[in-house]
N, C-alpha and C positions, 0 to 999 in steps of 0.2 A: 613592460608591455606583456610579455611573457604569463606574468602574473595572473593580470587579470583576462586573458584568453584560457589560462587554464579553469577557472574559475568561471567564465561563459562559458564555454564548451561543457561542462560539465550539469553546470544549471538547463540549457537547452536541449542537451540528452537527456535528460531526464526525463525535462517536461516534455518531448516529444513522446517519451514511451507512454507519459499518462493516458495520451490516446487511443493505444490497440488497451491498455489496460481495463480502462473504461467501458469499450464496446466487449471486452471480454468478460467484464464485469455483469453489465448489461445481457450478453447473453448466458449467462449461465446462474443467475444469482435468481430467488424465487421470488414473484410476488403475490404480495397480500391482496385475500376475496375483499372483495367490498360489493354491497349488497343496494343495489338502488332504488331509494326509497323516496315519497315525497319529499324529505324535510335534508334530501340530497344522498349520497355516497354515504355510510355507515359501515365499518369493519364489519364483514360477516361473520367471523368465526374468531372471537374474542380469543381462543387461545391456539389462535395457529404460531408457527416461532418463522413463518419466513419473514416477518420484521428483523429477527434476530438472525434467521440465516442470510439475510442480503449483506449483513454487517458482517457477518464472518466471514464470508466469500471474500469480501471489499477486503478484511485484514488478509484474508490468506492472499489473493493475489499480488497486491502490495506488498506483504512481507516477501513474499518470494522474490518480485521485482528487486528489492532493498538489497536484498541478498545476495543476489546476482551481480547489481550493479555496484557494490559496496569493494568485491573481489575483483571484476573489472576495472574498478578506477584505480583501485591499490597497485595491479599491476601495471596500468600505464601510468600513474601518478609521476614516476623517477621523483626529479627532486623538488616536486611542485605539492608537495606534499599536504600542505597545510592548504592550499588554493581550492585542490580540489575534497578537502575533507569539507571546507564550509560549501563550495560546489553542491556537493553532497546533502547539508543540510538544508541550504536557500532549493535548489532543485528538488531535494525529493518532495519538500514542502509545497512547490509547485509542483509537481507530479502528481499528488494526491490530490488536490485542489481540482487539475486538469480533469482525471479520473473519476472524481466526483460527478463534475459537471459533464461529462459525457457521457457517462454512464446512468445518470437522469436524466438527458434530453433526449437521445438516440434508445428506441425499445428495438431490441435483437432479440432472438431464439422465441421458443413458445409463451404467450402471454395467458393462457390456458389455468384457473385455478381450482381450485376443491375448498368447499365448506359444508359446515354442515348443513340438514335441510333447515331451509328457510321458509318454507309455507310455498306455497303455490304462487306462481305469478311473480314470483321477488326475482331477479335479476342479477344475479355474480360476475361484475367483470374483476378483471386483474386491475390492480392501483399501480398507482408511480412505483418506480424501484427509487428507495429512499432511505438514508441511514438514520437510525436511528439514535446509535451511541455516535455519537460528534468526535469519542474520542479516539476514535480509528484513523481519525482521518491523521493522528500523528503517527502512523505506523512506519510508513515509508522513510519519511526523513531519520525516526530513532532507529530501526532497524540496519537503514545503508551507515550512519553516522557511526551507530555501534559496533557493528562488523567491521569497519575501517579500522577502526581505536583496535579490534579486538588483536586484528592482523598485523598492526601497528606495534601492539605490545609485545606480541610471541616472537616477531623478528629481533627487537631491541630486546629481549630476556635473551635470546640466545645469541648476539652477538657482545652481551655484557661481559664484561672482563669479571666481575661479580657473581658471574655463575658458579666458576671454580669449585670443588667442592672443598668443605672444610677441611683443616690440616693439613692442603696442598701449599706446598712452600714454593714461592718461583723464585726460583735459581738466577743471578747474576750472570 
C-alpha cells in the first residue's frame, strides 16, 4: 500500500502546482494583437514573437517547477524510489496539462498589446494566451523525470565499489 500512496502523493503534488503555475503563466506571458475586422479577429502584426514568447515562458516556468520538484521528491523518495520517479512522470504530465488549461481559461496581469499601425478605425485587442509549439507541453514531466535519474545516477557512481581508481589493489 506503501507503494502506491507514494506514487499518488506525488502525482497530486504535482498536479496541484499546475495551478499557481498556470495563473503564473497567465500573468506574465505576452499576448498576441489581433486586429478586429469584418470577416472576424485577424493577427495584427504578422511578425510579433509573443506567440513564441508565451511558449517559452510556458517552458521556462515548467522547467524550473521540474526542477525543483525533481530534487524534492529525490530527497523524500528514501526507499520508494521507483513509485515516486513514475510519480514524477504520470504527474508532471498532469501538471503541465493542468497548467495549460489555466493558464488559458483564467487572463491575469496586463492584456494591453502593440502592433503596427493598422489604418484608422481598426481595433487591437489582446488574443487568447495559447501555445503554439504542443511540444512544450512535455517539459515538466522530462525535466523532473530527468533530474531524478540525473541525482540517481551521481549517488550510485559514488557509492560504486567501481569507482576505485585504476591499479588500486584491495588488500585481504
Amino acid at each position: 500500500m506503501g507503494h502506491v500512496r507514494a506514487f499518488a502523493v506525488t502525482v497530486l503534488a504535482l498536479a496541484t502546482l499546475g495551478v499557481p503555475a498556470g495563473l503564473v503563466w497567465s500573468l506574465i506571458a505576452p499576448r498576441a494583437p489581433y486586429a478586429l475586422t469584418g470577416e472576424g479577429p485577424v493577427l495584427a502584426d504578422p511578425a510579433t514573437q509573443s506567440l513564441i514568447a508565451a511558449d517559452g515562458w510556458y517552458a521556462v516556468i515548467t522547467g524550473a517547477l521540474a526542477l525543483v520538484c525533481a530534487v524534492v521528491a529525490w530527497n523524500l523518495a528514501g526507499t520508494r524510489r521507483l513509485e515516486v520517479l513514475l510519480g514524477l512522470a504520470a504527474g508532471g504530465g498532469l501538471a503541465a496539462f493542468v497548467t495549460y488549461w489555466v493558464g488559458t481559461t483564467f487572463t491575469l496581469g496586463a492584456v494591453t498589446v502593440e502592433a503596427q499601425a493598422l489604418g484608422p478605425g481598426v481595433k487591437v485587442v489582446a488574443g487568447a494566451l495559447e501555445l503554439t509549439a504542443k511540444g512544450v507541453l512535455v517539459t515538466w514531466p522530462l525535466l523532473a523525470v530527468g533530474m531524478f535519474g540525473i541525482m540517481e545516477a551521481v549517488v550510485a557512481y559514488r557509492e560504486s565499489p567501481l569507482r576505485r581508481p585504476y591499479g588500486e589493489i584491495e588488500r585481504l
